[in-house]
VEXDREN-2710 file (C-alpha; in Angstrom, 1 decimal):
% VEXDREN-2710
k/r/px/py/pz
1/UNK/-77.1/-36.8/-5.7
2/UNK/-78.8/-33.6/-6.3
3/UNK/-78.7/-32.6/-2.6
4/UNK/-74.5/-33.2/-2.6
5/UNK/-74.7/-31.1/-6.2
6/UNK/-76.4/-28.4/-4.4
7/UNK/-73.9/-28.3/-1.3
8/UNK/-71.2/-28.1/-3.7
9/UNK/-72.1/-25.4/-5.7
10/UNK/-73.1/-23.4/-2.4
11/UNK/-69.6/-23.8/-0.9
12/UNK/-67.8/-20.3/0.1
13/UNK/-65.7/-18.6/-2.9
14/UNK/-62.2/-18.8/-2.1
15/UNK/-62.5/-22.4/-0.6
16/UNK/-60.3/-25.0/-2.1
17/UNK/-61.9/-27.7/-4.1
18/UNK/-59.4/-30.7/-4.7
19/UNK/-60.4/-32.2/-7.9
20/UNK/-58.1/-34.5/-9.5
21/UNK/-55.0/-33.7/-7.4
22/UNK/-55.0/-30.3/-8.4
23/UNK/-55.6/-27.0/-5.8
24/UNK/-57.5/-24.2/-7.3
25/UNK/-58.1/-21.0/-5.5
26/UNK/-60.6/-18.1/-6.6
27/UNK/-58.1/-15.1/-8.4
28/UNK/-58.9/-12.7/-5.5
29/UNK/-56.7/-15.2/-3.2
30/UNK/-54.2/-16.4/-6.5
31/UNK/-50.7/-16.1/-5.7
32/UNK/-48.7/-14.2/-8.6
33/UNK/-45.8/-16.5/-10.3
34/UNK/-41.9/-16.2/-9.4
35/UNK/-40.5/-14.0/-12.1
36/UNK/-43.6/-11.3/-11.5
37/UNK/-42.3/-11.0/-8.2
38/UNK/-39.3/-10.9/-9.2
39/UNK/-40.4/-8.4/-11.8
40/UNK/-41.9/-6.6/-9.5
41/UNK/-39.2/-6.1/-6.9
42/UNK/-36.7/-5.0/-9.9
43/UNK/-39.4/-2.1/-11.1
44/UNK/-39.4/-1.1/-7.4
45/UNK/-35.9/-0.6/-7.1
46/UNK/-35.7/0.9/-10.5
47/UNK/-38.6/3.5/-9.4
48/UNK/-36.2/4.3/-6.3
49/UNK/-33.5/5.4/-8.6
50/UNK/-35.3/7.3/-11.0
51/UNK/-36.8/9.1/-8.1
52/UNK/-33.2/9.7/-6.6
53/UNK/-32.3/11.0/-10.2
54/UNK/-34.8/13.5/-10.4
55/UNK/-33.9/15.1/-6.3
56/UNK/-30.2/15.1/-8.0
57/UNK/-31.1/16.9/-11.2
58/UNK/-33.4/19.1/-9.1
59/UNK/-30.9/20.1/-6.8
60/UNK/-28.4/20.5/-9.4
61/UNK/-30.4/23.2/-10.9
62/UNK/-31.4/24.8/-7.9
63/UNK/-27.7/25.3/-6.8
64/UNK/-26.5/26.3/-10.1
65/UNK/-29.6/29.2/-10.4
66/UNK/-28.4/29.9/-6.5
67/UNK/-24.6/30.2/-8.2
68/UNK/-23.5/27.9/-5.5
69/UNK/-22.6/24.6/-7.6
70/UNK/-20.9/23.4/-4.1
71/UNK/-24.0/22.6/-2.2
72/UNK/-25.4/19.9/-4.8
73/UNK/-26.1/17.2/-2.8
74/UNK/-22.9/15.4/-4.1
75/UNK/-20.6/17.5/-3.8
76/UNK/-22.1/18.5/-0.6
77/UNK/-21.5/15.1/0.8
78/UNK/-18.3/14.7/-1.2
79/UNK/-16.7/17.6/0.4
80/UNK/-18.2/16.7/4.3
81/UNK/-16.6/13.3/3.4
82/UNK/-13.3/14.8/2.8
83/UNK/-13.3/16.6/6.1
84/UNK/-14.2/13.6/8.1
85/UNK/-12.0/11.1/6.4
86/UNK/-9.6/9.6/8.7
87/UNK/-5.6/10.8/7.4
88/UNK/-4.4/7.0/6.5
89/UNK/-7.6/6.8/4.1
90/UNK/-6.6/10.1/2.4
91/UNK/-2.9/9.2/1.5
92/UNK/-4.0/5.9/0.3
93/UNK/-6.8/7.7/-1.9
94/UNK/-3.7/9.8/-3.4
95/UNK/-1.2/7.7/-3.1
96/UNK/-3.4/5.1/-5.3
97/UNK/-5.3/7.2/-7.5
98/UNK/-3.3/10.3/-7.7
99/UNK/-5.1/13.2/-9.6
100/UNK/-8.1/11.2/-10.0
101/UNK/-8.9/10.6/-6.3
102/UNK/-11.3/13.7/-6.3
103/UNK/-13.2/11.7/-9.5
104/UNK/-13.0/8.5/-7.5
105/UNK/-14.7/9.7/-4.4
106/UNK/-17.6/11.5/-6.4
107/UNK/-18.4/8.0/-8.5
108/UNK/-18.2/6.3/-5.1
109/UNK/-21.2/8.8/-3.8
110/UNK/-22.8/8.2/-6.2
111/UNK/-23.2/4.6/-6.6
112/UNK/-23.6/4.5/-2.8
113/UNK/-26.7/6.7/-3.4
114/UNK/-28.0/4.7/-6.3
115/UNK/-28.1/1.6/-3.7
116/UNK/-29.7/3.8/-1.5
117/UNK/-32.5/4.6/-3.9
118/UNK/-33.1/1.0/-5.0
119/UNK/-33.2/-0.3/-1.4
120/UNK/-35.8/3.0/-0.9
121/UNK/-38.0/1.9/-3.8
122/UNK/-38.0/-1.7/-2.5
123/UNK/-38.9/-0.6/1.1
124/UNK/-41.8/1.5/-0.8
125/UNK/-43.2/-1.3/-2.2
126/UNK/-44.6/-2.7/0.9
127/UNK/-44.5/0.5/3.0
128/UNK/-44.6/3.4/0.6
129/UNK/-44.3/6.3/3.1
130/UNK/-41.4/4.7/4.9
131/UNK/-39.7/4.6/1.4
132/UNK/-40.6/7.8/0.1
133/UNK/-39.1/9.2/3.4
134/UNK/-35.9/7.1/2.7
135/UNK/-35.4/9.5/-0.8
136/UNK/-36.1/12.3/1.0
137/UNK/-33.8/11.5/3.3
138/UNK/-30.8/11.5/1.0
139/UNK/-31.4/15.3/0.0
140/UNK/-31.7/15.9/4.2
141/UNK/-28.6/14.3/4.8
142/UNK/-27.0/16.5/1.9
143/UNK/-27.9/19.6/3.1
144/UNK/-26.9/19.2/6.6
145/UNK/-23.5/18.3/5.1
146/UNK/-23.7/21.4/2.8
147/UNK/-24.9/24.0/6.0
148/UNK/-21.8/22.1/7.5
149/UNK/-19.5/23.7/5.3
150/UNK/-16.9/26.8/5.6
151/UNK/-18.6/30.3/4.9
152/UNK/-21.6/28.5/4.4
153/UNK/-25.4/29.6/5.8
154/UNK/-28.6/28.3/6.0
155/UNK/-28.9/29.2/2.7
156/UNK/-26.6/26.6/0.9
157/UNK/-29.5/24.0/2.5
158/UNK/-31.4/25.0/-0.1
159/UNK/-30.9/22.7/-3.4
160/UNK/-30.7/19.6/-1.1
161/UNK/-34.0/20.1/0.3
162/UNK/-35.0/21.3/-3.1
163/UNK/-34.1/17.7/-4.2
164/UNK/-35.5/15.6/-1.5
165/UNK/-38.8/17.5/-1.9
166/UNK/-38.4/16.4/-5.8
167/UNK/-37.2/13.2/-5.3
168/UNK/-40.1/12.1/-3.3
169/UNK/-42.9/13.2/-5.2
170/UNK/-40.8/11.7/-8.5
171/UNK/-41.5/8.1/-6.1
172/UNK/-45.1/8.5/-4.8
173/UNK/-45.5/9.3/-8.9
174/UNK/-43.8/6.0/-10.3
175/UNK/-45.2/3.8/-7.5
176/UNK/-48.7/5.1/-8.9
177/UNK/-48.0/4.1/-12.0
178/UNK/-47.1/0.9/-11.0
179/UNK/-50.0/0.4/-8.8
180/UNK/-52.8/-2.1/-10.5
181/UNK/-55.3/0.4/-12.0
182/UNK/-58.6/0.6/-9.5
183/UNK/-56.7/-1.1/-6.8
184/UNK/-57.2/0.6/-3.3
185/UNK/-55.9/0.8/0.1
186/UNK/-55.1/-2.8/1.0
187/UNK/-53.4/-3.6/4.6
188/UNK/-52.4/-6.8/2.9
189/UNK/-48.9/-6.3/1.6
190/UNK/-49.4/-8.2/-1.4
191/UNK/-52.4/-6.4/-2.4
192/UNK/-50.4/-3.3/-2.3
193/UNK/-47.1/-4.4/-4.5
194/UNK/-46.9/-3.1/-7.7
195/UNK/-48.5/-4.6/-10.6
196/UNK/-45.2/-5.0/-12.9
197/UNK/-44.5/-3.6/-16.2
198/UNK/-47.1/-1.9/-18.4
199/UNK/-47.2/0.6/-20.8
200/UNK/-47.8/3.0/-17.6
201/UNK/-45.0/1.9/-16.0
202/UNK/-42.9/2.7/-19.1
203/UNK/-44.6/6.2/-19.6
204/UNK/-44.1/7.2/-16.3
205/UNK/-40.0/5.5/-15.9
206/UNK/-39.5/7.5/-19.5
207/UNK/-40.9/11.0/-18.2
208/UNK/-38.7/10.8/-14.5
209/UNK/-35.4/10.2/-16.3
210/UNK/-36.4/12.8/-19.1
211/UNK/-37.0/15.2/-15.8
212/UNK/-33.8/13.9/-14.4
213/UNK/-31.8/14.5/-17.3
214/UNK/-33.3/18.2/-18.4
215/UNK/-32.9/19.4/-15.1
216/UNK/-29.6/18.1/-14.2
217/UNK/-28.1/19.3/-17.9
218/UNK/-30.1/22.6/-17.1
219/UNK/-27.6/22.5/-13.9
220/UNK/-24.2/22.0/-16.0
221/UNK/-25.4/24.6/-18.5
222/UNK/-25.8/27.3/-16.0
223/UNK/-22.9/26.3/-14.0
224/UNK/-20.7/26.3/-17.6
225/UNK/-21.9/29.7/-18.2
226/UNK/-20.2/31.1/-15.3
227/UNK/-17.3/29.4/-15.7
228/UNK/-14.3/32.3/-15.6
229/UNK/-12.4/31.1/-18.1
230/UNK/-13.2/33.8/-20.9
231/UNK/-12.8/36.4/-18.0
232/UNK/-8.9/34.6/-17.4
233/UNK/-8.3/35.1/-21.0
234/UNK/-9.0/39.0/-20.9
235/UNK/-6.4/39.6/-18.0
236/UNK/-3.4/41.1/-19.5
237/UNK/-0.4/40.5/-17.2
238/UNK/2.1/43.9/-16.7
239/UNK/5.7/43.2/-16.8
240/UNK/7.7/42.8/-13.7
241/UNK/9.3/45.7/-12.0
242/UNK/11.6/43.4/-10.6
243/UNK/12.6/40.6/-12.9
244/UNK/14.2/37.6/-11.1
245/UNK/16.9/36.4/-12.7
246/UNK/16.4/33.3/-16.0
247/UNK/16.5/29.8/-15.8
248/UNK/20.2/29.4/-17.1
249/UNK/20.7/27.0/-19.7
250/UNK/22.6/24.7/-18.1
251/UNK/19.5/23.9/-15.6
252/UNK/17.8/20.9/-18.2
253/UNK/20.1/17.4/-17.5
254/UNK/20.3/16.8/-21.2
255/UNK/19.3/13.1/-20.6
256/UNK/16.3/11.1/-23.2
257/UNK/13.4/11.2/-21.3
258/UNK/14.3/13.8/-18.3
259/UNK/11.1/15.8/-17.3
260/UNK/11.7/19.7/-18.0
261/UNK/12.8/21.8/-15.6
262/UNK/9.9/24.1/-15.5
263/UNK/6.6/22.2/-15.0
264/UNK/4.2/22.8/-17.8
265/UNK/0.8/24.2/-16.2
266/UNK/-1.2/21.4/-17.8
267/UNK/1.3/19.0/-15.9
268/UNK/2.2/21.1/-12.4
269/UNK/0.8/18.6/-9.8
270/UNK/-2.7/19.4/-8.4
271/UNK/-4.0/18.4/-4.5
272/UNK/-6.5/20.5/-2.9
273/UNK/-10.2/19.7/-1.0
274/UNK/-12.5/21.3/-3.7
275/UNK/-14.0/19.0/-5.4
276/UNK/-15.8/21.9/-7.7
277/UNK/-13.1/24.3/-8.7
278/UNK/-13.7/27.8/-7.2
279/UNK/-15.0/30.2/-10.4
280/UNK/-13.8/34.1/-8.9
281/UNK/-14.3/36.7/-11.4
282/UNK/-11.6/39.1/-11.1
283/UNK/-14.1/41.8/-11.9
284/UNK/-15.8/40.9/-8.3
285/UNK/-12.5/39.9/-6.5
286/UNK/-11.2/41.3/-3.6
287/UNK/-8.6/40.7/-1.3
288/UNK/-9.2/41.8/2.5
289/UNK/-6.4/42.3/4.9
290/UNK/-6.9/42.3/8.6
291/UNK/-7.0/40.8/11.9
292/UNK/-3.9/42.2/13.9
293/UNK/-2.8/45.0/11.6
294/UNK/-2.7/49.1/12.4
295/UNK/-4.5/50.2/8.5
296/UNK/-7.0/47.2/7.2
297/UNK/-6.3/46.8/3.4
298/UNK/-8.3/46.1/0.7
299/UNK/-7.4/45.3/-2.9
300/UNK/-9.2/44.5/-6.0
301/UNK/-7.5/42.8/-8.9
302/UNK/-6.9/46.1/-11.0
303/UNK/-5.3/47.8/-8.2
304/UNK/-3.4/44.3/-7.2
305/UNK/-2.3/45.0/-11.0
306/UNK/-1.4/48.4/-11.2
307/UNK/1.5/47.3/-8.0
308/UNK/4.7/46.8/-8.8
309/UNK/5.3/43.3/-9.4
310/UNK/8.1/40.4/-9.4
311/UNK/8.6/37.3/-10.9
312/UNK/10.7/34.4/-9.3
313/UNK/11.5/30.9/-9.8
314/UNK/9.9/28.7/-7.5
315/UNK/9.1/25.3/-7.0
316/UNK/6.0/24.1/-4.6
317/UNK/6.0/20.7/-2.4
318/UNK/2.6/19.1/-1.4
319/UNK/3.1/17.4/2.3
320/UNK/1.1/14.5/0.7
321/UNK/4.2/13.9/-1.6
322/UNK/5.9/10.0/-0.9
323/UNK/9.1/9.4/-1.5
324/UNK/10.1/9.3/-5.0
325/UNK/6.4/11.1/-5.5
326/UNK/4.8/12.8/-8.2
327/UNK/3.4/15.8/-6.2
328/UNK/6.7/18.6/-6.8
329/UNK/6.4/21.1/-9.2
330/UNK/8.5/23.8/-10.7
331/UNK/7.0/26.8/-12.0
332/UNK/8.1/31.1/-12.7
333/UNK/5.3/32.8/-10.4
334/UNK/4.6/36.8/-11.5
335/UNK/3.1/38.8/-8.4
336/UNK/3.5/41.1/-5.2
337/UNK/5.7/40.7/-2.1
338/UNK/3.6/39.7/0.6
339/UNK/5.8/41.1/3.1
340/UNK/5.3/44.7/1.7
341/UNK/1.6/44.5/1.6
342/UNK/1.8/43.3/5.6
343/UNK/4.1/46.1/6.6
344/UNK/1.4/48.6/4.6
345/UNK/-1.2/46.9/6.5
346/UNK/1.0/47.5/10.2
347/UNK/1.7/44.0/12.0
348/UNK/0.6/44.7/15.4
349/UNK/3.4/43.3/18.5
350/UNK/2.7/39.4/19.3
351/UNK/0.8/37.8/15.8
352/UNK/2.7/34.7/14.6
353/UNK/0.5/33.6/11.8
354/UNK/-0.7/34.6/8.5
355/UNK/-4.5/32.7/8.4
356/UNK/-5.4/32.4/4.8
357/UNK/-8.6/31.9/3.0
358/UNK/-9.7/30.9/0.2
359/UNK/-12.9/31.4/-1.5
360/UNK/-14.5/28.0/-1.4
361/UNK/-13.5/28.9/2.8
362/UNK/-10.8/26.7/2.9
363/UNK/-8.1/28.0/5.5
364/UNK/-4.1/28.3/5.4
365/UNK/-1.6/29.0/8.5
366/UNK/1.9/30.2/7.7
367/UNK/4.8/31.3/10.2
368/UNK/4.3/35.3/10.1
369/UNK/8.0/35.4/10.7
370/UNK/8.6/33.2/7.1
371/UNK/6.3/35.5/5.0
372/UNK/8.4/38.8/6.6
373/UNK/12.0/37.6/7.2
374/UNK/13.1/38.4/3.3
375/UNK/12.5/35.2/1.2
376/UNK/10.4/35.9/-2.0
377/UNK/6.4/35.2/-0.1
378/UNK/4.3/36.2/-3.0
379/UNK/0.4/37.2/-3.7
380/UNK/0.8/35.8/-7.0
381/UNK/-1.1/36.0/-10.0
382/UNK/0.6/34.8/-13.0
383/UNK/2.2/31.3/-13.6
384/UNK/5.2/30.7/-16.2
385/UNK/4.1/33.6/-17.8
386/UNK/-0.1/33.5/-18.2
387/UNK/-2.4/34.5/-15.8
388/UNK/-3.2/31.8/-13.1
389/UNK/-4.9/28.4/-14.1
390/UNK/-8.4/28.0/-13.2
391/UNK/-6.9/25.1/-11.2
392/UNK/-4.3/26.7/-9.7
393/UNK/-5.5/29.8/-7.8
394/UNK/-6.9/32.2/-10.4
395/UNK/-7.5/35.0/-9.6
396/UNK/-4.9/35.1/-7.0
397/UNK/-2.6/32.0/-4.7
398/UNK/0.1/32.6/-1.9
399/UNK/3.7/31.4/-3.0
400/UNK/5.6/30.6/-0.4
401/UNK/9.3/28.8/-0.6
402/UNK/10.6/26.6/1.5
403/UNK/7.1/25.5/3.4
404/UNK/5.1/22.5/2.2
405/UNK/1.8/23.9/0.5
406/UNK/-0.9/23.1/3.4
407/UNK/0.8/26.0/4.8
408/UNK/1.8/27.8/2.3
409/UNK/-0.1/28.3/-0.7
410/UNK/-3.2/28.9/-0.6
411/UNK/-5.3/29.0/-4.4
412/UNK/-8.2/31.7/-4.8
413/UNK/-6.8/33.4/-2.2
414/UNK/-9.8/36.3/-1.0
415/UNK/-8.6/37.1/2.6
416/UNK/-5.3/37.5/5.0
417/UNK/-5.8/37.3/8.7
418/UNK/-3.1/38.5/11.2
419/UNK/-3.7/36.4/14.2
420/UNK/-1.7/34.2/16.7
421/UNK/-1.5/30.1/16.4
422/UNK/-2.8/30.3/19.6
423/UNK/-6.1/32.0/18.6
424/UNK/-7.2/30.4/15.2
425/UNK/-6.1/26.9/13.5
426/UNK/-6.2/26.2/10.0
427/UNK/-7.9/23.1/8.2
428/UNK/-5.7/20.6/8.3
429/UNK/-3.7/21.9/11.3
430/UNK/-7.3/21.4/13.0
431/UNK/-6.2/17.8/11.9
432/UNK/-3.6/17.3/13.6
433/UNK/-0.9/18.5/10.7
434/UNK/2.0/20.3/11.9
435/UNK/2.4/24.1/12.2
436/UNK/5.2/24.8/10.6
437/UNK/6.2/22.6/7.9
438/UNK/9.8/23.2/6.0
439/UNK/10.2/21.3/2.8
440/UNK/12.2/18.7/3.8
441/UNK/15.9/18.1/1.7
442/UNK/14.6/15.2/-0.8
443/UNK/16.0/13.6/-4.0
444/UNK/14.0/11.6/-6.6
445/UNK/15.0/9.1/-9.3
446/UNK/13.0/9.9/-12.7
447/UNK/15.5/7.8/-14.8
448/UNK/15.8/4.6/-15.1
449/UNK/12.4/3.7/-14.0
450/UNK/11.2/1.4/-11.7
451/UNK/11.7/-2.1/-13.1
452/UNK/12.7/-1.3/-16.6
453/UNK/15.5/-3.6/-18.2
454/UNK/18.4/-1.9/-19.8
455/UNK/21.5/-2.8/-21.6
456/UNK/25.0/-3.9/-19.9
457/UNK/27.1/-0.3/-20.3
458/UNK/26.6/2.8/-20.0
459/UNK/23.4/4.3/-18.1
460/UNK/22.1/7.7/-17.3
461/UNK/21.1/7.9/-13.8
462/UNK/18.9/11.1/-13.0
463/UNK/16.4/13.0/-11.6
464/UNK/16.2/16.0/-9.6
465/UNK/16.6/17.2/-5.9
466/UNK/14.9/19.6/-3.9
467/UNK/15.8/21.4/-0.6
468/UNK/13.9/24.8/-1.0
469/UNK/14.9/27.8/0.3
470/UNK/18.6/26.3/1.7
471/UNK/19.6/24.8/-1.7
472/UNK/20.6/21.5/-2.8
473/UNK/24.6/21.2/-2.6
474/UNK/25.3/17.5/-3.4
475/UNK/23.5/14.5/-4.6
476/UNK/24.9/11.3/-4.5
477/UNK/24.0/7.3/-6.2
478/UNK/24.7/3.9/-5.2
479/UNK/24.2/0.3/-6.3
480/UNK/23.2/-2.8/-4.6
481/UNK/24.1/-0.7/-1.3
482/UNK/27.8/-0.1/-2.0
483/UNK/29.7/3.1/-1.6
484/UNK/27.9/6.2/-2.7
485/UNK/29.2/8.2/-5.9
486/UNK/28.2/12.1/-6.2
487/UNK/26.7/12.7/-9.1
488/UNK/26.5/16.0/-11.6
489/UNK/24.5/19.0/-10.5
490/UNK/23.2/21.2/-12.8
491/UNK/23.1/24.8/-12.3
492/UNK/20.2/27.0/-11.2
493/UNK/18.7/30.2/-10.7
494/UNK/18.3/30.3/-7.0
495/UNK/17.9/28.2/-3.7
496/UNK/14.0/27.8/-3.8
497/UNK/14.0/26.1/-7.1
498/UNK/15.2/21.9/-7.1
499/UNK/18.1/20.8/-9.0
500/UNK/18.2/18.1/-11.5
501/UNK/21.4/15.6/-11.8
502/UNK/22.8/12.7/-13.0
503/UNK/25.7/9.9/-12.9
504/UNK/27.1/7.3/-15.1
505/UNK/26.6/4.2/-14.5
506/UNK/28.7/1.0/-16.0
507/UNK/25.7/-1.3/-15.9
508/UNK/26.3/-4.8/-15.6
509/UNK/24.1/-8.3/-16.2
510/UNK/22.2/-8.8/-13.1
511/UNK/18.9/-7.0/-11.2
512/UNK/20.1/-3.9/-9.2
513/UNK/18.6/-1.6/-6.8
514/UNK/19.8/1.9/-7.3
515/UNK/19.4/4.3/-4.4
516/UNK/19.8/8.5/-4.3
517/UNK/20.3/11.1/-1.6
518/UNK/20.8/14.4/-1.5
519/UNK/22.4/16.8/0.8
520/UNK/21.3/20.9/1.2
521/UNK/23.3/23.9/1.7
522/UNK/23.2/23.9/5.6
523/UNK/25.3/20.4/5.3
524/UNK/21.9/18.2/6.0
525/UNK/21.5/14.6/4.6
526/UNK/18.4/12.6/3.5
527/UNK/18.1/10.4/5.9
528/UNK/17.4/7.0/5.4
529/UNK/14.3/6.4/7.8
530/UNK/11.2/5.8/6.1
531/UNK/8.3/8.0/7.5
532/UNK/4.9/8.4/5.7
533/UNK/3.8/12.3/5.1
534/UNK/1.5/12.9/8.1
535/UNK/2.3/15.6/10.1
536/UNK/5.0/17.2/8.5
537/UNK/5.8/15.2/5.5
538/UNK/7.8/12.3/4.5
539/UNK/11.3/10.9/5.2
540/UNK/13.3/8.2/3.3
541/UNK/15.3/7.5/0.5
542/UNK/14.0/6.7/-3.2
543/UNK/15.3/4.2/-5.1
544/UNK/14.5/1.7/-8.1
545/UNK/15.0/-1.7/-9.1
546/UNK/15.9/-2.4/-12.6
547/UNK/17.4/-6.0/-14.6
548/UNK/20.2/-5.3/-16.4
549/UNK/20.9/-7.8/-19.4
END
């Protein structure tokens, strides 16, 4: 008996001694419980996203203190994404989410790069350098989109790398912290993992998202101090020289519920690719105008100023625009002819295209021959009477009537190229957009609205009708497909400005679909065909559906 005693207690530690039924193991070879696994893997993911937090709120600062709030790593990507994104995924984006597609696409980022983190702090948990490179990775792949940008250098690589260097110290850090306290190199995976929750863990989770946090709101503080807002506010606009004739008063369809005839700024339609909005001081703005010219020009925004200056009436298209679409605007736009700045400049024999660009490098063609053969082509720089919004151009946009704005109307305006089609392509005529895009004759029902039930009698039918720069000559309604009736035009000030209208209906009991056209000035018809907007804008005819009762 003593002799088995003895061999017993002599055994190897870690050997399993079955007493009873139950297994017992010495705690250098225990196996941790479920939910501190499970524990484990979620503080792992968690340290992956605070460590991403940090690289963003590093970066952020690092591009504001740069004065380049572009090449944060979201934006960054947000903007490469917009480039690359194929054109039936853009015109679902707008068509679905309207003017809150840019906000869509930016939450989108970022909850793809919060997955990213988490599945990077997991991966560090059993190979820690693998996963730390996974963070840094993110802030890599950010600034090659940022580099990858318009009138961008090496430069705007910066905050991005700034960030991924950030980002994976922020990890090696946490996974420190969550290391068990003494433990060292281990090849055995479990060994390695971290230790769960402590009052560590907490410390060091608390202290990255303060880091996070400061730095990021650091960011939005600087970037908010150069907004150009209070510099907008200080511009006081001269009078025109020219003054283009009012809006009569018989322009507003007097109809409950019409939308005005001139857009307010807060409500004039916005679609552009920044996803930051372009802050030009007009103290530093200047306007360069070259390319195929005799006389090179430059302007700054007081001598831009001190020209003589119109004002006309003039309502922008986007090409996005669907039938029956929201994206039409109608606004009074104070600023110089372009033509008379081109011809001071000398066009030089065989240049067909004005190339625009804006500060953020975004790039506009427009037919040379529209800008010069009379129609009122602006350099504007006031909008229904105040200087340019922020958001649409300020210091200085291209109006041009008659052309849909991707070739027209280019916001922030800093430089005019004189070139040939043949030489140079614009953004999205690099996409496969078309050329030369005229508004196309269009009419839109505003009232009744889709699917609303009305009363048997008398209904308002109205809405408005563009055809810019030929003029919109008749519009005309019908019901259930019947005969078409021509409805009231109101008057106008011009033919680059839409027209509202309106016809009385005798409504009867029953669902009806209600369908408009309108016809220009040169005797063309809205055709019937439905065509979606790419490459030179949409076809079709609007119409509603309403129950009548």
């Amino acid at each position: 008996m003593a002799s088995q005693k003895s061999r017993a207690e002599t055994k190897p530690a870690g050997v399993r001694l079955r007493m009873g039924g139950v297994n017992d193991t010495t705690p250098s070879r225990r196996r941790r419980s479920l939910p501190v696994r499970i524990a484990d893997r979620w503080w792992a993911a968690l340290a992956g996203v605070l460590a991403a937090a940090v690289g963003l709120g590093a970066a952020e600062l690092a591009a504001a203190l740069a004065g380049q709030a572009a090449t944060a790593p979201i934006l960054a990507l947000g903007s490469a994404g917009i480039d690359v994104t194929p054109q039936g995924l853009k015109a679902w984006a707008i068509r679905t989410f309207g003017d809150n597609d840019k906000a869509v696409l930016l939450a989108s980022l970022g909850a793809g790069a919060t997955v990213v983190a988490a599945l990077a702090g997991l991966l560090a948990r059993r190979h820690r350098t693998a996963g730390v490179c996974a963070v840094a990775g993110l802030g890599v792949v950010a600034a090659a989109a940022a580099v990858g940008r318009p009138q961008t250098d090496g430069w705007a690589a910066v905050p991005s790398l700034v960030g991924a260097l950030a980002g994976a110290a922020a990890l090696i850090l946490l996974l420190r912290a969550m290391s068990p306290r003494g433990a060292g190199p281990s090849p055995d995976a479990n060994d390695a993992a971290p230790a769960g929750p402590d009052r560590r863990v907490l410390l060091a989770g608390a202290g990255t998202l303060a880091v996070a946090a400061s730095t990021g709101g650091l960011g939005r503080v600087i970037t908010a101090r150069r907004n150009v807002s209070a510099a907008r506010r200080g511009v006081r606009l001269p009078p025109p020289t020219g003054p283009g004739p009012a809006v009569p008063a018989g322009a507003q369809v007097r109809v409950p519920g019409m939308p005005p005839f001139t857009t307010p700024n807060g409500a004039f339609y916005r679609v552009d690719t920044a996803l930051v909005l372009p802050q030009v001081d007009p103290a530093d703005w200047t306007l360069r105008i070259g390319g195929m010219v005799d006389r090179p020009v430059e302007l700054t925004f007081e001598e831009l100023l001190r020209r003589p200056l119109i004002d006309r009436e003039v309502t922008l298209t986007c090409v996005s625009n669907e039938v029956g679409g929201p994206y039409v605007g109608h606004a009074r736009w104070l600023g110089v002819p372009l033509a008379v700045l081109l011809r001071e400049a000398g066009v030089r024999a065989g240049a067909d295209q004005l190339l625009s660009r804006s500060a953020d490098g975004w790039t506009c063609g427009t037919p040379l021959s529209v800008v010069l053969d009379g129609r009122d082509a602006l350099l504007a720089v006031g909008m229904n009477g105040v200087p340019l919004p922020i958001a649409h151009g300020f210091p200085a946009r291209l109006v041009v009537p008659g052309l849909y704005g991707y070739v027209s109307a280019t916001k922030w305006v800093v430089d005019l190229q004189v070139t040939r089609y043949a030489d140079q392509a614009a953004y999205w005529t690099r996409r496969g957009w078309a050329t030369d895009a005229p508004v196309k004759t269009m009419a839109r029902i505003d009232l009744p609205r889709p699917l609303q039930r009305l009363r048997a009698g008398r209904v308002a039918v109205a809405g408005v009708a563009w055809a810019q720069h030929r003029g919109v000559d008749a519009v005309e309604v019908r019901v259930d497909g019947g005969p078409w009736h021509p409805a009231r035009l109101a008057t106008v000030p011009g033919i680059d400005t839409w027209r509202q209208w309106v016809w009385e209906w005798n409504a009867t009991p029953g669902t009806h679909r209600l369908e408009a056209r309108a016809t220009d000035a040169t005797g063309r018809t809205q055709i019937s065909e439905r065509v979606p907007p790419f490459p030179s804008g949409a076809t079709g005819r609007p119409s509603v559906v309403v129950t009548v009762t």
